[in-house]
MARGU-749398 format. One record per residue: residue in three letters; x, y, z negated of N, C-alpha, C, O, CB in turn. Coordinates in steps of 0.1 Angstrom, whole numbers, plus 5000, padded with zeros to 4 digits. Glycine has a CB too. Layout:
<sites>
ALAXYZXYZXYZXYZXYZ/...
</sites>
This chain:
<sites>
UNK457985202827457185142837455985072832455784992822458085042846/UNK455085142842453585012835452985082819451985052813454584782829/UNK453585142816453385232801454185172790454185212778451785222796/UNK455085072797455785032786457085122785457585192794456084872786/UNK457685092767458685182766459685102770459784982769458985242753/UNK460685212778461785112789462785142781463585052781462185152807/UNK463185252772464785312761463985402756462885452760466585402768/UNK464785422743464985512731466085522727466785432726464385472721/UNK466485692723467485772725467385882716466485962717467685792737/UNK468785862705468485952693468886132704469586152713469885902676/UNK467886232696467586342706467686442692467286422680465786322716/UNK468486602698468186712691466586772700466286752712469686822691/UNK466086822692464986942697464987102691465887142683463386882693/UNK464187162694464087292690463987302671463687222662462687362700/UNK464387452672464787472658463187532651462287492658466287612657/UNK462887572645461687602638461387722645460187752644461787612622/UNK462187792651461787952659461487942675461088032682463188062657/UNK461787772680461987722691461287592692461887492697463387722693/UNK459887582687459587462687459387392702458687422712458487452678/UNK460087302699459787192717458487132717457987062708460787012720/UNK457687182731456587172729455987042727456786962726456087232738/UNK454787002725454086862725453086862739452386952744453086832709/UNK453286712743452486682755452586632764453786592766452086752759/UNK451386612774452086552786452786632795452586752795451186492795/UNK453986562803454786682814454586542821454086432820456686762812/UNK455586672834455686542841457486652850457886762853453686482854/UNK458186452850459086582855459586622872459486572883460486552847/UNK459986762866459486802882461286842891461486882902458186992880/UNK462086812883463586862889464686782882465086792871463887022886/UNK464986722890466486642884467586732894467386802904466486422890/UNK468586712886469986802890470986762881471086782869469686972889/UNK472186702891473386672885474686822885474686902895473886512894/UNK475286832877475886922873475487042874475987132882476786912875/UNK474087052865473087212865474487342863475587332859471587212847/UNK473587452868474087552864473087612854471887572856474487642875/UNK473187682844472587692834471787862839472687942838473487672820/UNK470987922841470487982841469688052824468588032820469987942852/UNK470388112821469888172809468888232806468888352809470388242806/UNK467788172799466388272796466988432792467888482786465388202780/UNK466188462798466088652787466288612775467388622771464188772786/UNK465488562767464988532756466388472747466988482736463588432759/UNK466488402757467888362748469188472749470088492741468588202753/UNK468888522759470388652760469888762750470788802742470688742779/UNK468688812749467988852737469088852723469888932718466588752736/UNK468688722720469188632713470688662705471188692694468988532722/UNK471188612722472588652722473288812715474088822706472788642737/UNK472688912722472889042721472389072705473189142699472089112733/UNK471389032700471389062684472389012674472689062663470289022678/UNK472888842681473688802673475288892675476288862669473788642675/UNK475389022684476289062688477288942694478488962694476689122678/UNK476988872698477688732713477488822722476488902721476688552719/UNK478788812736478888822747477388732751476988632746480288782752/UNK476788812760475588782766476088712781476888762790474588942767/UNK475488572780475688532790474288552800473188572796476188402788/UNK474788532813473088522822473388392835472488342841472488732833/UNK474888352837474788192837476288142832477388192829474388142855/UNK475687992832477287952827477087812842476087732844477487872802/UNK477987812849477787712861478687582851479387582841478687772880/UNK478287482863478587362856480387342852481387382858477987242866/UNK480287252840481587272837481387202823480287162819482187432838/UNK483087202813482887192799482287312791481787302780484187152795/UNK482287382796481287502784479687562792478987662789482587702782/UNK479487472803477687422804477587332790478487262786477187282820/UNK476287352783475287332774474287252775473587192766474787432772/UNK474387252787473587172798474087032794473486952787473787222814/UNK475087022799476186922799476186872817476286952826475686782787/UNK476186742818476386682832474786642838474586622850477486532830/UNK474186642833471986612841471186712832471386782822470886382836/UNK470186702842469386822838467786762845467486752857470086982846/UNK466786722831465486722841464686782837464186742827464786622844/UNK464186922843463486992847461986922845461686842853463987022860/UNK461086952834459686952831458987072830459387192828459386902819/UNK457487012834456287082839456187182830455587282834454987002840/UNK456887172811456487282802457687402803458687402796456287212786/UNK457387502813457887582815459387592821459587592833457587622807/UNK460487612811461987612814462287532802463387552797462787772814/UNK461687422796461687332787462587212794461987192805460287302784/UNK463787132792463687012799464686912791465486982784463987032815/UNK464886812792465786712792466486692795466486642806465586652793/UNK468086722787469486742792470486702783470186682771469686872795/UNK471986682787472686642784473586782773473086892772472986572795/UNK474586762769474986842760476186842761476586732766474686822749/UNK477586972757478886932754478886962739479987002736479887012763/UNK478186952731478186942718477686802712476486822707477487072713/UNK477986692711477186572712477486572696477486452693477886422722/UNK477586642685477586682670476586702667476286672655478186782666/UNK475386762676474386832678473386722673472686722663474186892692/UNK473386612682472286532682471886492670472686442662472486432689/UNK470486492666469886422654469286572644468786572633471386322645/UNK469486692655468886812648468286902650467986852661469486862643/UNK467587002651467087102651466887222654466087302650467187092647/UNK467887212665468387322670468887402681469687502683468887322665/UNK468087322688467987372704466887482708465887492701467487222714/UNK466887572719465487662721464787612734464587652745465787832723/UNK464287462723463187392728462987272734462087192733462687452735/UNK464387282742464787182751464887002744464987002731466187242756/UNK464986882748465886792742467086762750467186752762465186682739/UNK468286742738469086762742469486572738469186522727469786912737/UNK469986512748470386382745472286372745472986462750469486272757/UNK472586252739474486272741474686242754473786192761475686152732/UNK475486272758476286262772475786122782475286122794478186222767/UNK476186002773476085892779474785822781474385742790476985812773/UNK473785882767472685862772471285922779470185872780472485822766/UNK471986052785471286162793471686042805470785962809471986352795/UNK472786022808472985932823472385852824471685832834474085882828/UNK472385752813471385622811469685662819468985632828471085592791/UNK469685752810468285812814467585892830466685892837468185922803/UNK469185952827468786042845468385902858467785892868470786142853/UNK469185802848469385672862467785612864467485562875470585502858/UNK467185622856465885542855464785632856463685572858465685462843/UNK464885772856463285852862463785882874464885852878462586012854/UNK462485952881462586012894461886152890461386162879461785932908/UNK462086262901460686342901459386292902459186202910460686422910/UNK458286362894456886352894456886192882455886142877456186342914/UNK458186152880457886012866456886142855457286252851460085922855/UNK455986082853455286162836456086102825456986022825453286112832/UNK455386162814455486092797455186152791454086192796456586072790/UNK455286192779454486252762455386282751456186212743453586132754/UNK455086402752456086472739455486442728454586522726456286642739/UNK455486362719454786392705456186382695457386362696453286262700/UNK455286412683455686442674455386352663454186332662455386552673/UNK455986292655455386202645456686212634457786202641454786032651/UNK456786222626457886222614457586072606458586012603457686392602/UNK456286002601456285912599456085792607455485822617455785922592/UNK456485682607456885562615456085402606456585352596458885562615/UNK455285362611454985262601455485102610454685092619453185262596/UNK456484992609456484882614455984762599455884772587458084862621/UNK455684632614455284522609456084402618455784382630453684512609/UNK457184332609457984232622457684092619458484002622459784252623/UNK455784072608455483962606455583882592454883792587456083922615/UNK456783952589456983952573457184022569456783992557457583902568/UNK457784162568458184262565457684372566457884392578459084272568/UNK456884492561456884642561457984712561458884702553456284692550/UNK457884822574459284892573458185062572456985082577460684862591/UNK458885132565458485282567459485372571460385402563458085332553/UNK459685452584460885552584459985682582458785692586461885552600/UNK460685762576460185902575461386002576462485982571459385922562/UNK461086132584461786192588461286322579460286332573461886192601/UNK462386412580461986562579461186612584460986552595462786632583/UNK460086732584459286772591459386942589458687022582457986702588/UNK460486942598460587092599459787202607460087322609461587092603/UNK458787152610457587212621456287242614455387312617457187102633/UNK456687132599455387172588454387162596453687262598455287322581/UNK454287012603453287012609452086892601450786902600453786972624/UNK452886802597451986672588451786772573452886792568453186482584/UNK450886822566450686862551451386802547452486852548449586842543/UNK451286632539451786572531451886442538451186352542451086582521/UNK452986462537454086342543453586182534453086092541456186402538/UNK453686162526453086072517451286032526451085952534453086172499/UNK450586112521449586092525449185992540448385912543449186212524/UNK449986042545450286052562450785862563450385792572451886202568/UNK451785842552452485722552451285602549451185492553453685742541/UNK450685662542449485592537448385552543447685452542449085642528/UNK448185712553446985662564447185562574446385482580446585782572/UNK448785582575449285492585449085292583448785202591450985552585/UNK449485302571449685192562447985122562447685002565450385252544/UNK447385182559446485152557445385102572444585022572446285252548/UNK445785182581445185212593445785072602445285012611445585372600/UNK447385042595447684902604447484802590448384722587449584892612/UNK446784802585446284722576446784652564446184562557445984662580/UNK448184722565449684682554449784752542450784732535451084712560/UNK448884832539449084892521449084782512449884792503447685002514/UNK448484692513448384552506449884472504450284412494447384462516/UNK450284482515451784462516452784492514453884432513452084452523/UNK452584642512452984772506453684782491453084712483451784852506/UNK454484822488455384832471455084982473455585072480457484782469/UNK454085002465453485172461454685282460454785392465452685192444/UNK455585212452456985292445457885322460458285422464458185162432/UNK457985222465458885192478458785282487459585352492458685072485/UNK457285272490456485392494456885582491457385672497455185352488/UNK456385562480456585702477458585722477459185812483455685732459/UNK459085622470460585682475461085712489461685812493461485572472/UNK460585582499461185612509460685792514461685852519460685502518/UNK459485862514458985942515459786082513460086172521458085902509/UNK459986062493460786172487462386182495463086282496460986132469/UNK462686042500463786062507463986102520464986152525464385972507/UNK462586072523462886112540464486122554464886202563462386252539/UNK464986012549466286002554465985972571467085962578467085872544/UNK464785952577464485902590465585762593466685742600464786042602/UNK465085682586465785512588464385442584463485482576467485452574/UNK464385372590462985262584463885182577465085152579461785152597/UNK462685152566463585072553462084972550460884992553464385192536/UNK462684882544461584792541460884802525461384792513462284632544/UNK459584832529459184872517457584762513456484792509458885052518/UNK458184632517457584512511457184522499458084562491458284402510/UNK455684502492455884412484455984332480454884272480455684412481/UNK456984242475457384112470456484012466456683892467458184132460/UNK455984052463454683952453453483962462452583882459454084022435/UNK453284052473451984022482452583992497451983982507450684162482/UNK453783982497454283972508453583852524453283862536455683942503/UNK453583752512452883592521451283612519450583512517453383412511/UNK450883682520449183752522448983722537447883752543448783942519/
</sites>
């Protein structure tokens, strides 16, 4: 509401062959216990992997879907729940985001149709909680940032904390890319 962020909710998205798009939507269909209507594309899919080709699965424990379903402006793209909640935190949806169970409902409860928002993409994360530098960096399986490092740095620099910054800390958190923000203070310029 108001442009402020109301939740945040760890999410799978599309796999590198299925990237989930970036941008504004807006959404246009809410629906509690979807039936899943199967792209071509994915029965396609299906049929090379030699899988029984589905063309719907109605609601139930073996919907994919899971229990909500919201329907956005980027095509057959949308925001849904899952019966694989193992899933979450990866890579491997065609396109869709897929949230766990409990917090698709959270979520279904608080939009309507025609609510907007913004898909982006960002793998690096820079915080400031006053005393502390945190850096999270994630994986960037979309090979969309060049150099992840670099990127950490523009960021750092752009909120005016490289100064504050432990260079080493920096570049580790980076090589690790574990997606956790960790505090990468430096000690000795910290009270600047």
């Amino acid at each position: 509401a108001d442009g402020r962020l109301q939740g945040h909710y760890p999410i799978a998205v599309g796999g590198r062959e299925w990237q989930t798009p970036l941008g504004a939507f807006t959404i246009v269909l809410k629906e509690e216990n979807p039936t899943w209507d199967v792209p071509e594309s994915i029965q396609d899919e299906m049929r090379r992997a030699g899988k029984r080709v589905l063309t719907r699965v109605p609601p139930g424990p073996q919907n994919p879907l899971g229990k909500y379903w919201l329907g956005l402006s980027l095509g057959c793209v949308g925001i849904h729940g899952t019966n694989a909640p193992l899933s979450i935190y990866s890579f491997g949806t065609h396109g869709c985001i897929r949230l766990r169970p409990d917090d698709i409902e959270a979520l279904y409860a608080q939009v309507s149709e025609g609510d907007i928002g913004r898909i982006v993409y960002e793998p690096v994360l820079v915080a400031y909680d006053g005393t502390d530098v945190y850096l999270e960096v994630h994986p960037d399986p979309y090979r969309r940032v060049p150099d992840l490092l670099q990127r950490a740095f523009e960021l750092l620099d752009a909120a005016g904390l490289t100064d504050r910054s432990d260079r080493t800390e920096v570049v580790e958190t980076v090589r690790r890319a574990e997606g956790v923000a960790v505090p990468v203070t430096d000690p000795e310029r910290a009270d600047r």
